[in-house]
Each structure stands twice: as structure tokens, then as C-alpha cells.
Biopython code that builds the backbone (N, CA, C, O; Angstrom):
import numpy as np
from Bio.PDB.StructureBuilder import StructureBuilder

atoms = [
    (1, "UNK", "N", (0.843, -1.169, 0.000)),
    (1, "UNK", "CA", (0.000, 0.000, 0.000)),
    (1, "UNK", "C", (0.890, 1.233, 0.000)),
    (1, "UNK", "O", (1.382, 1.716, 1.020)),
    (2, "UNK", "N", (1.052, 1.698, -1.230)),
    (2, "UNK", "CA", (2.072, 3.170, -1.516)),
    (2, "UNK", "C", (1.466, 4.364, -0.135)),
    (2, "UNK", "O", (0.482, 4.277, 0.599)),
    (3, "UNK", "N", (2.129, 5.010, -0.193)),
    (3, "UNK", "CA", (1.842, 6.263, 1.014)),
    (3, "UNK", "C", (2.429, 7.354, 0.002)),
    (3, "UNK", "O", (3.474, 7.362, -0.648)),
    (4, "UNK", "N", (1.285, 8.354, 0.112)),
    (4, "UNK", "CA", (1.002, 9.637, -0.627)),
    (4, "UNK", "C", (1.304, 10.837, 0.707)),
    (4, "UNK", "O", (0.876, 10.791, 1.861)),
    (5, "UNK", "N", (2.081, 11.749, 0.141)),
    (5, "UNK", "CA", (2.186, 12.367, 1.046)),
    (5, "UNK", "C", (1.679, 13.982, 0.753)),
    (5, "UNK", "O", (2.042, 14.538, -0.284)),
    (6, "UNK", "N", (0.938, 14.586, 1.607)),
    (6, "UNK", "CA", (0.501, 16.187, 1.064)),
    (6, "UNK", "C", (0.859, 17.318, 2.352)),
    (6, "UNK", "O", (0.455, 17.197, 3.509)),
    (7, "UNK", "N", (1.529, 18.187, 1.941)),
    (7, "UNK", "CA", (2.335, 19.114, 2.502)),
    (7, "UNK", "C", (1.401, 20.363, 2.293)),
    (7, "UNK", "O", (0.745, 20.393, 1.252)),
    (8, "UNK", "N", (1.302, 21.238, 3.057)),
    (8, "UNK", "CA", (0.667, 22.464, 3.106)),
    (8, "UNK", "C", (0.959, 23.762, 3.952)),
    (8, "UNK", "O", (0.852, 23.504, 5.151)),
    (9, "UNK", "N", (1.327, 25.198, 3.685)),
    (9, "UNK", "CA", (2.114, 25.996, 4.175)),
    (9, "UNK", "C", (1.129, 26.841, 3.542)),
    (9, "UNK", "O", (0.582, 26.490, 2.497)),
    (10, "UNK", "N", (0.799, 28.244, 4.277)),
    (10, "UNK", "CA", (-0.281, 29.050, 3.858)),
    (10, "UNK", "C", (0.045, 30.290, 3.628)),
    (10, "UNK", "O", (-0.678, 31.255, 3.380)),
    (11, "UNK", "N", (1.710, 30.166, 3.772)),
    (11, "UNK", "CA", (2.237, 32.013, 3.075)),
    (11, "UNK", "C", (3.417, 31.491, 2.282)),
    (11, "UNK", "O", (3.686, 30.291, 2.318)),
    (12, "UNK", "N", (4.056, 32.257, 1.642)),
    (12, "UNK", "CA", (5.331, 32.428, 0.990)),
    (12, "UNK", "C", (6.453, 32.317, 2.554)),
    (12, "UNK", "O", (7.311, 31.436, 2.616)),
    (13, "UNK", "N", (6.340, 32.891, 3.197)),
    (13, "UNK", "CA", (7.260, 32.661, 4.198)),
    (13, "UNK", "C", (7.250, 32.073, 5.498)),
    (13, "UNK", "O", (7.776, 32.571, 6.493)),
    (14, "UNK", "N", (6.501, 30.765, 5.436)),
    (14, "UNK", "CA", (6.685, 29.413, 6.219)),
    (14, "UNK", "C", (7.421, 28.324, 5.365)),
    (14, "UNK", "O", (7.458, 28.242, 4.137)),
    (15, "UNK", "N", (7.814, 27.768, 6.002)),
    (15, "UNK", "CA", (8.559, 26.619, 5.531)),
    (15, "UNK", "C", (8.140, 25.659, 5.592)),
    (15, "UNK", "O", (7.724, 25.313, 6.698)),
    (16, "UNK", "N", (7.995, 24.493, 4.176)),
    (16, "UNK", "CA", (7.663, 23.129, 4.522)),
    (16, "UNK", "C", (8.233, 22.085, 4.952)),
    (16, "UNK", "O", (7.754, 20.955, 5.043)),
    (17, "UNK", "N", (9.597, 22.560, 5.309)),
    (17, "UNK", "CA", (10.527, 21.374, 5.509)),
    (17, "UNK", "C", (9.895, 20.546, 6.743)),
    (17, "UNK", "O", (10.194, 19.354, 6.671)),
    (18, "UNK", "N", (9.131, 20.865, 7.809)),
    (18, "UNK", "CA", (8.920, 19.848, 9.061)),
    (18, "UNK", "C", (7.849, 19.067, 8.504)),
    (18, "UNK", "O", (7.800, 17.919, 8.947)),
    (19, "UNK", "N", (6.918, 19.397, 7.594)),
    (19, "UNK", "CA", (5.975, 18.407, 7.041)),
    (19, "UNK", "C", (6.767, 17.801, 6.089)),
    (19, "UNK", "O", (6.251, 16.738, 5.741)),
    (20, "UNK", "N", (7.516, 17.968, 5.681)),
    (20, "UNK", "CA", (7.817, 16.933, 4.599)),
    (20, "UNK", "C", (9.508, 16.348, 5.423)),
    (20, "UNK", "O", (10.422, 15.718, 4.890)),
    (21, "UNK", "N", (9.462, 16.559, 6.011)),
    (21, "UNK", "CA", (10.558, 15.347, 7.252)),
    (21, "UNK", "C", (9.538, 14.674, 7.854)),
    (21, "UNK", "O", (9.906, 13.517, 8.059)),
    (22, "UNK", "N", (8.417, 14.867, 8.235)),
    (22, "UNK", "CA", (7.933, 14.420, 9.142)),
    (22, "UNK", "C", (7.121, 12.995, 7.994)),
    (22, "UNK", "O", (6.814, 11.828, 8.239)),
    (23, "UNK", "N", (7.032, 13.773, 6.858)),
    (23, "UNK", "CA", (6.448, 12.844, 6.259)),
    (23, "UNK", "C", (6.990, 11.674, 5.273)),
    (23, "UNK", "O", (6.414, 10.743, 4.710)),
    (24, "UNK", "N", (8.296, 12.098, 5.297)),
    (24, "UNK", "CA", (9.450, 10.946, 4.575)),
    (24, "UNK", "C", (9.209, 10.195, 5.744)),
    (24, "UNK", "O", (8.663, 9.102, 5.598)),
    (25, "UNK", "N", (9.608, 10.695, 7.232)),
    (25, "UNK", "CA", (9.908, 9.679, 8.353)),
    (25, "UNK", "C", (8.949, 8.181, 8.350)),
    (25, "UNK", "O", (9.123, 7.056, 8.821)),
    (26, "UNK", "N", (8.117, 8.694, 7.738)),
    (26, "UNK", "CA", (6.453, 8.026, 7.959)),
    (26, "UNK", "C", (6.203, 7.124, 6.572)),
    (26, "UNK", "O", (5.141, 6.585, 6.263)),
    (27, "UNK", "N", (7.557, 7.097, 5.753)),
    (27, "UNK", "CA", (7.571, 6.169, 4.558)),
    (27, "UNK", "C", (7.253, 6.620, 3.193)),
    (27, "UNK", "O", (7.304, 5.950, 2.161)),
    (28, "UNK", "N", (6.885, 7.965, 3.349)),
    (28, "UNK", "CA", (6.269, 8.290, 1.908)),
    (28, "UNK", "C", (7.439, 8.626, 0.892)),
    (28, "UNK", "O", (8.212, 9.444, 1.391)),
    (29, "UNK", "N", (7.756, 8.275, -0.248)),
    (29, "UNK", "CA", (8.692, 8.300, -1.179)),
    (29, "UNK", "C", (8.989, 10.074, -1.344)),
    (29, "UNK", "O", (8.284, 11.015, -0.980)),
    (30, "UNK", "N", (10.430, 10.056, -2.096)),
    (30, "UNK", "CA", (10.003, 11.224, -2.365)),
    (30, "UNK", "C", (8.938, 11.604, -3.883)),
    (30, "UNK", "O", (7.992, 12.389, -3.948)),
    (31, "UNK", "N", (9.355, 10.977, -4.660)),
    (31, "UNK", "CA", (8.251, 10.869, -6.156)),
    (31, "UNK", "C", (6.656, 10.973, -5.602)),
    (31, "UNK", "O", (5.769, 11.416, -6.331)),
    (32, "UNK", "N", (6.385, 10.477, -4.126)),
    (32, "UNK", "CA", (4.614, 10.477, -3.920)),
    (32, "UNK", "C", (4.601, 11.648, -3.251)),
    (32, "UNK", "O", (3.454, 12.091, -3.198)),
    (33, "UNK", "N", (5.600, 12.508, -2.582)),
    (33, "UNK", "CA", (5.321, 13.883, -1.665)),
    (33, "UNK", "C", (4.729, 14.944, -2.687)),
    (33, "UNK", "O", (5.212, 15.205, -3.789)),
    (34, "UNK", "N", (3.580, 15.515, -2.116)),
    (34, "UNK", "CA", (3.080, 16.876, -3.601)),
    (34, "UNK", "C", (3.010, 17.382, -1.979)),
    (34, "UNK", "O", (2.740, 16.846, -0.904)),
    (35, "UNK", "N", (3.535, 19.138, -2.581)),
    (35, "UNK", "CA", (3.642, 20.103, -1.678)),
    (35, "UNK", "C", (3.724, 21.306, -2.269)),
    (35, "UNK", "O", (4.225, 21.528, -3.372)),
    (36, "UNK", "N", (2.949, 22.533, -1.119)),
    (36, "UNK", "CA", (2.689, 23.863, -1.666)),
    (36, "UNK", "C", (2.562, 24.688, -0.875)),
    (36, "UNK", "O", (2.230, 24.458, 0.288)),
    (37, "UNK", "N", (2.822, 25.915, -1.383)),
    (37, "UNK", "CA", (2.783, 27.309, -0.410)),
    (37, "UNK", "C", (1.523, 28.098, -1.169)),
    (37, "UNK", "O", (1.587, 28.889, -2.110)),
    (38, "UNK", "N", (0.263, 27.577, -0.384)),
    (38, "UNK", "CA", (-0.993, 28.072, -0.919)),
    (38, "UNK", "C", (-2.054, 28.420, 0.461)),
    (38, "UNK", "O", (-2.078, 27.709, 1.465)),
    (39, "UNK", "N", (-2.660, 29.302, 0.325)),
    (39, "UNK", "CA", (-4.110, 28.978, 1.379)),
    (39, "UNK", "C", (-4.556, 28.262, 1.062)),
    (39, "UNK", "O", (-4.680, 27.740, -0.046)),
    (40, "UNK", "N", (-5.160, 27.944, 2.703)),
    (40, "UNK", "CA", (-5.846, 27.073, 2.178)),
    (40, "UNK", "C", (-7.803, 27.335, 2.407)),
    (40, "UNK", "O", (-8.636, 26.439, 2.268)),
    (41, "UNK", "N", (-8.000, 28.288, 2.646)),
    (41, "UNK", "CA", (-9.020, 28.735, 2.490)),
    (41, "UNK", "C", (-10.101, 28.364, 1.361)),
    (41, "UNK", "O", (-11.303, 28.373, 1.626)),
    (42, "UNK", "N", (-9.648, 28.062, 0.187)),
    (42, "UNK", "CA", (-10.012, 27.807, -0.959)),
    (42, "UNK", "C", (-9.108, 26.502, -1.490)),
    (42, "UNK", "O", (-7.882, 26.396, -1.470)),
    (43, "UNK", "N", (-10.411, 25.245, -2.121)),
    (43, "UNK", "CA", (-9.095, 24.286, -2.983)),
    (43, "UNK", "C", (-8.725, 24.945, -4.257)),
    (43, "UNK", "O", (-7.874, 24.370, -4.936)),
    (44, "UNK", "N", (-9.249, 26.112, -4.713)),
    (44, "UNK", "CA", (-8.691, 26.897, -5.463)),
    (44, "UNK", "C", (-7.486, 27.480, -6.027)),
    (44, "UNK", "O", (-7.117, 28.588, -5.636)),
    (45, "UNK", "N", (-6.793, 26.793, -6.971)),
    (45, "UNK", "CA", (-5.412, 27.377, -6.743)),
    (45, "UNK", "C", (-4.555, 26.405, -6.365)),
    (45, "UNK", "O", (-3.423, 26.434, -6.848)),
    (46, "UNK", "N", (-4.911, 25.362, -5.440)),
    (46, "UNK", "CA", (-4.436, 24.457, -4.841)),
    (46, "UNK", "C", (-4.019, 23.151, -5.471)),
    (46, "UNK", "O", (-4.510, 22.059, -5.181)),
    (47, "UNK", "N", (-2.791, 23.426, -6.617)),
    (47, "UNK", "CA", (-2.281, 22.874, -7.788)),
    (47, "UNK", "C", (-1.840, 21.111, -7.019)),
    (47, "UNK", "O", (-2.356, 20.019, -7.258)),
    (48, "UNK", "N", (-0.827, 21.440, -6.170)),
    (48, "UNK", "CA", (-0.190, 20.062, -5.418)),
    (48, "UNK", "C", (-1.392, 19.268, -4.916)),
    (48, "UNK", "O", (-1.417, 18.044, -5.049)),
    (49, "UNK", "N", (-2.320, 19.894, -4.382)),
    (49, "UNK", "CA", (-3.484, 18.856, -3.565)),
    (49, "UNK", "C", (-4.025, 18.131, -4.641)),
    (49, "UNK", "O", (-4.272, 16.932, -4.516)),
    (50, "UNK", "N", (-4.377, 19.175, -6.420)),
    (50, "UNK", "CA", (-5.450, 17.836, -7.160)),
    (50, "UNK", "C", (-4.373, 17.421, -7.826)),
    (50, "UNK", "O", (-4.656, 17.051, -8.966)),
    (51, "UNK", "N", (-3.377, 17.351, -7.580)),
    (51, "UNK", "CA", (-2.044, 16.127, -8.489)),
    (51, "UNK", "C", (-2.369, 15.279, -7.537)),
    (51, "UNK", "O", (-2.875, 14.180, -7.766)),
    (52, "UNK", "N", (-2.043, 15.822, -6.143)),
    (52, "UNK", "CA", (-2.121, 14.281, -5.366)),
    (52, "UNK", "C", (-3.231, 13.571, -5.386)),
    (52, "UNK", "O", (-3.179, 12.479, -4.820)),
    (53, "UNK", "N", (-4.224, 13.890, -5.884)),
    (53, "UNK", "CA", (-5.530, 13.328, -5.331)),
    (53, "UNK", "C", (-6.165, 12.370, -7.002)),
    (53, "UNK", "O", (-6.994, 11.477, -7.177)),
    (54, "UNK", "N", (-5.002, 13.368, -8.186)),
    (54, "UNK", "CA", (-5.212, 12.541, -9.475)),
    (54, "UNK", "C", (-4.072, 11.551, -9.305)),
    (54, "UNK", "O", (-3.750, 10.764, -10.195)),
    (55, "UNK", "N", (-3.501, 11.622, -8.173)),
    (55, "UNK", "CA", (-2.251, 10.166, -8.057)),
    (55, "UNK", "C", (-2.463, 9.496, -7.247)),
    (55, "UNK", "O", (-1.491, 8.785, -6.990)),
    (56, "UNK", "N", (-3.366, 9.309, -6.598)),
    (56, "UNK", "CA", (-3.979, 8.491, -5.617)),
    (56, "UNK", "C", (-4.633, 7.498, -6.127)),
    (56, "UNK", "O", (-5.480, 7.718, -6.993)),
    (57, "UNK", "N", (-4.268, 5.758, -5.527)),
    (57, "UNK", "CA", (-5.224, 4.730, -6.062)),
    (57, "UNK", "C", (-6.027, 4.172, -5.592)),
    (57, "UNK", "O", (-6.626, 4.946, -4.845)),
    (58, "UNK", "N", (-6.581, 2.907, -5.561)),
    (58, "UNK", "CA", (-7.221, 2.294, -4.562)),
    (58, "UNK", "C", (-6.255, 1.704, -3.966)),
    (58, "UNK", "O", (-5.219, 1.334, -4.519)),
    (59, "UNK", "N", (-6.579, 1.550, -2.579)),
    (59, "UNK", "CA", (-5.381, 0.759, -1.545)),
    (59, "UNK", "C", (-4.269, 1.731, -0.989)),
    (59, "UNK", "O", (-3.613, 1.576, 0.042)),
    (60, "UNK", "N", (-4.185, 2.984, -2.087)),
    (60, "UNK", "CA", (-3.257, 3.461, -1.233)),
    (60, "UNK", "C", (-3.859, 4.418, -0.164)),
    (60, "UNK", "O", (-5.067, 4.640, -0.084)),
    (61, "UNK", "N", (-2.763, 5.054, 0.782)),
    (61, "UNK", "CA", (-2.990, 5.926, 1.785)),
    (61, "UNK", "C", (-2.769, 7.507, 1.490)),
    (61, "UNK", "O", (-1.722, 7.602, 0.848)),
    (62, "UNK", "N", (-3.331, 8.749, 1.703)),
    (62, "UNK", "CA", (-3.524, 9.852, 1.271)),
    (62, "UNK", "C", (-2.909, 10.110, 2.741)),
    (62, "UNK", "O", (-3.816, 9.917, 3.551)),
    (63, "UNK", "N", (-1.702, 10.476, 3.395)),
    (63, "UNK", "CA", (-0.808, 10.855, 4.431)),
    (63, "UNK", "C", (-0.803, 12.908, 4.734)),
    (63, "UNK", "O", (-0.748, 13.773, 3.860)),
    (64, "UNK", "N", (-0.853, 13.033, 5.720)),
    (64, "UNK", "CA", (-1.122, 14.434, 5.841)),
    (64, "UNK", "C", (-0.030, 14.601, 7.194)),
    (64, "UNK", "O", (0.678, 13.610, 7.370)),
    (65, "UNK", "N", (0.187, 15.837, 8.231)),
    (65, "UNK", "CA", (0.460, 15.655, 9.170)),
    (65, "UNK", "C", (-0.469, 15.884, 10.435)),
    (65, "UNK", "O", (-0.516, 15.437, 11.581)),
    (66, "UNK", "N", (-1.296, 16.937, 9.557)),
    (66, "UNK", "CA", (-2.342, 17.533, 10.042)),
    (66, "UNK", "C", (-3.587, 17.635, 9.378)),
    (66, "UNK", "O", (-3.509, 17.864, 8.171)),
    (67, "UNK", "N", (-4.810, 17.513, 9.910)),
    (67, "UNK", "CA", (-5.985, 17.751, 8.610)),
    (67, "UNK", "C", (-6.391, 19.019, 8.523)),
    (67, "UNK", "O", (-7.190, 19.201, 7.605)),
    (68, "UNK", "N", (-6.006, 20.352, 9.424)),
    (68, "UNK", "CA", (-6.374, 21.399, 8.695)),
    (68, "UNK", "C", (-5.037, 21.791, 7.095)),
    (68, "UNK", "O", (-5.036, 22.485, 6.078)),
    (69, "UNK", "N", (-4.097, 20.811, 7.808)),
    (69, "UNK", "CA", (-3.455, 20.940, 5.757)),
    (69, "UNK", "C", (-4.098, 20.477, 4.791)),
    (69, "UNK", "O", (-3.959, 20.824, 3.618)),
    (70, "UNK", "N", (-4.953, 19.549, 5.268)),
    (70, "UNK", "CA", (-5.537, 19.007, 3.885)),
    (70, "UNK", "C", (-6.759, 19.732, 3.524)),
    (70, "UNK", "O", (-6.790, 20.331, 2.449)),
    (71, "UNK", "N", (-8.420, 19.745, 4.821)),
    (71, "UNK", "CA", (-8.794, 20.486, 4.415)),
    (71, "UNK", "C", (-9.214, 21.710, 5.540)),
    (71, "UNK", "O", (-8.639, 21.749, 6.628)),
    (72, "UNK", "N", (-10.156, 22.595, 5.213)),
    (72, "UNK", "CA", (-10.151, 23.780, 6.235)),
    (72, "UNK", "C", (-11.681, 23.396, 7.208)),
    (72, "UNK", "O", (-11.994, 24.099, 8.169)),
    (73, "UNK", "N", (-12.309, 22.485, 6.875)),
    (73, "UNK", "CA", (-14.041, 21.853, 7.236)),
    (73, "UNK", "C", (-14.191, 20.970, 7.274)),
    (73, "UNK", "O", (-13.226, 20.237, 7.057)),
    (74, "UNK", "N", (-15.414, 20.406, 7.555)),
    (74, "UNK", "CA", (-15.750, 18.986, 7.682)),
    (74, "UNK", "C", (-16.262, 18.539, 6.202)),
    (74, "UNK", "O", (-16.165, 17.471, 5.599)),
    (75, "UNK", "N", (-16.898, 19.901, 5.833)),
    (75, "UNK", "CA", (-17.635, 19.870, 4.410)),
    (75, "UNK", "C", (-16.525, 19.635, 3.335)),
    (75, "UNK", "O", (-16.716, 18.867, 2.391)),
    (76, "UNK", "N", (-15.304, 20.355, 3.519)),
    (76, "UNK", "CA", (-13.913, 20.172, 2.526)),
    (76, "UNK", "C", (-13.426, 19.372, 2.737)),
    (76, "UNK", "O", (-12.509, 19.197, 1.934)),
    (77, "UNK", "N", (-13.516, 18.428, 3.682)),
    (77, "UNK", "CA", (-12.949, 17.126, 3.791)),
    (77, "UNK", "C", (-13.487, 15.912, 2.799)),
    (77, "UNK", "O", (-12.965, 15.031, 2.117)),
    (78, "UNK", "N", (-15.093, 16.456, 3.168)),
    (78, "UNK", "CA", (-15.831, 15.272, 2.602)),
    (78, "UNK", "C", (-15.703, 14.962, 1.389)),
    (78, "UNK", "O", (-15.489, 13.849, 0.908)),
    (79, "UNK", "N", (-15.899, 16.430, 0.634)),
    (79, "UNK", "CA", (-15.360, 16.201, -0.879)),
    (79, "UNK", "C", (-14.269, 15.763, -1.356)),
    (79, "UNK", "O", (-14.227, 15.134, -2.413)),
    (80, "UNK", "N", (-13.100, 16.073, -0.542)),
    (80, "UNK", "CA", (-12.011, 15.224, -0.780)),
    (80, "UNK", "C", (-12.120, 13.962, -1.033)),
    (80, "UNK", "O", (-11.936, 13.360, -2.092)),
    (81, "UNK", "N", (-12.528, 13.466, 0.326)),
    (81, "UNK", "CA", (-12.864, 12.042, 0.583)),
    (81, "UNK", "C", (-13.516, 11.687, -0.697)),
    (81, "UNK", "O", (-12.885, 11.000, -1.501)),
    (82, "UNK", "N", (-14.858, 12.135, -0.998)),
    (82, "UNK", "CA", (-15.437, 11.589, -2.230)),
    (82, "UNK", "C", (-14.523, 11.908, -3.824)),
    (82, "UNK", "O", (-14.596, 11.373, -4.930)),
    (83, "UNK", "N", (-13.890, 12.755, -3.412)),
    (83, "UNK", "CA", (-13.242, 12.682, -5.545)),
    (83, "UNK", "C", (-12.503, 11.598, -4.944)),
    (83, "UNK", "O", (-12.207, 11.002, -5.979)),
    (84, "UNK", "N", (-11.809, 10.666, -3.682)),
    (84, "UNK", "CA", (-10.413, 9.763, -3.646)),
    (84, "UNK", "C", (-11.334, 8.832, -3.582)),
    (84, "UNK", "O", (-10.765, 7.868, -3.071)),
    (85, "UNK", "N", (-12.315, 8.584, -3.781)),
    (85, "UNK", "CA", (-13.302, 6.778, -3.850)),
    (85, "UNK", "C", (-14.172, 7.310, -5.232)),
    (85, "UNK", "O", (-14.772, 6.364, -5.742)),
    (86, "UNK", "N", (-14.344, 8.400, -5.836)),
    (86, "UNK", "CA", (-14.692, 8.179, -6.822)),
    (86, "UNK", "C", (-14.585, 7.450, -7.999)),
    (86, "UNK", "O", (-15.371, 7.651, -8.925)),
]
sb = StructureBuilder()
sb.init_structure("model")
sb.init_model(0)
sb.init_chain("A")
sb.init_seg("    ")
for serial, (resi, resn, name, xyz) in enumerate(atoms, 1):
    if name == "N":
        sb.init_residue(resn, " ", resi, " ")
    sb.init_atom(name, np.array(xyz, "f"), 0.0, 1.0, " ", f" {name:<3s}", serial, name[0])
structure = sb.get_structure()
């Protein structure tokens, strides 16, 4: 079961390096890490999240460190959830 990894930083001047250490640590390749310096207010814009989510298969795992990186609601989650079992 591959491990997908998604990184998220919400200005130009934060750094992603602790999510994406934290998320090699945790097995994810580097070829499966998609990462970005975007709000996340909107999936708008949010180029790295629909690569990862068009590279996602069945069986594999969609890896985060946190879920307000992935999404900002319960409602933005869900849709996630549904385009990755679509």
C-alpha cells in the first residue's frame, strides 16, 4: 500500500521542511510527496493537492500531518474524501 504524502504551508514565508521530514519519516517516497505554499481557504489554486488526489489509487494511503493541511471543514474534507473513492 504506496503512502502519498501532502504538505501544506499558507504564506510564501513558512517553511515546509517539518511536514515533509515528518512525512518521509512516515515512509512516503520522495516521487509520492506533492507540496505547496498556498491557502488554504479555498481548494482553489491548490495545484499540489489535485495532483495528489489525481495520483492516488485504490489501496493506497492519502498521508497528511495535520488535517487542517488538507482540508479547512468537515464539508472540505468530505469532498475530498469523495473525488479519492470516486
Amino acid at each position: 500500500m504506496p503512502l502519498i504524502g501532502y504538505a501544506r504551508v499558507s504564506s510564501a514565508g513558512q517553511s515546509l521542511d517539518l511536514q515533509e521530514e515528518q512525512l518521509r519519516a512516515a515512509g512516503v517516497a520522495e516521487d509520492h510527496l506533492f507540496s505547496e505554499k498556498r491557502s488554504g481557504t479555498t481548494r482553489e489554486g491548490r495545484s499540489a493537492l489535485e495532483e495528489a488526489l489525481r495520483f492516488v489509487r485504490r489501496g493506497d494511503v492519502l498521508l497528511v500531518t495535520r488535517l487542517d493541511r488538507l482540508a479547512r471543514s468537515v464539508t472540505d474534507l468530505r469532498h475530498i474524501v469523495d473525488q479519492i473513492v470516486a
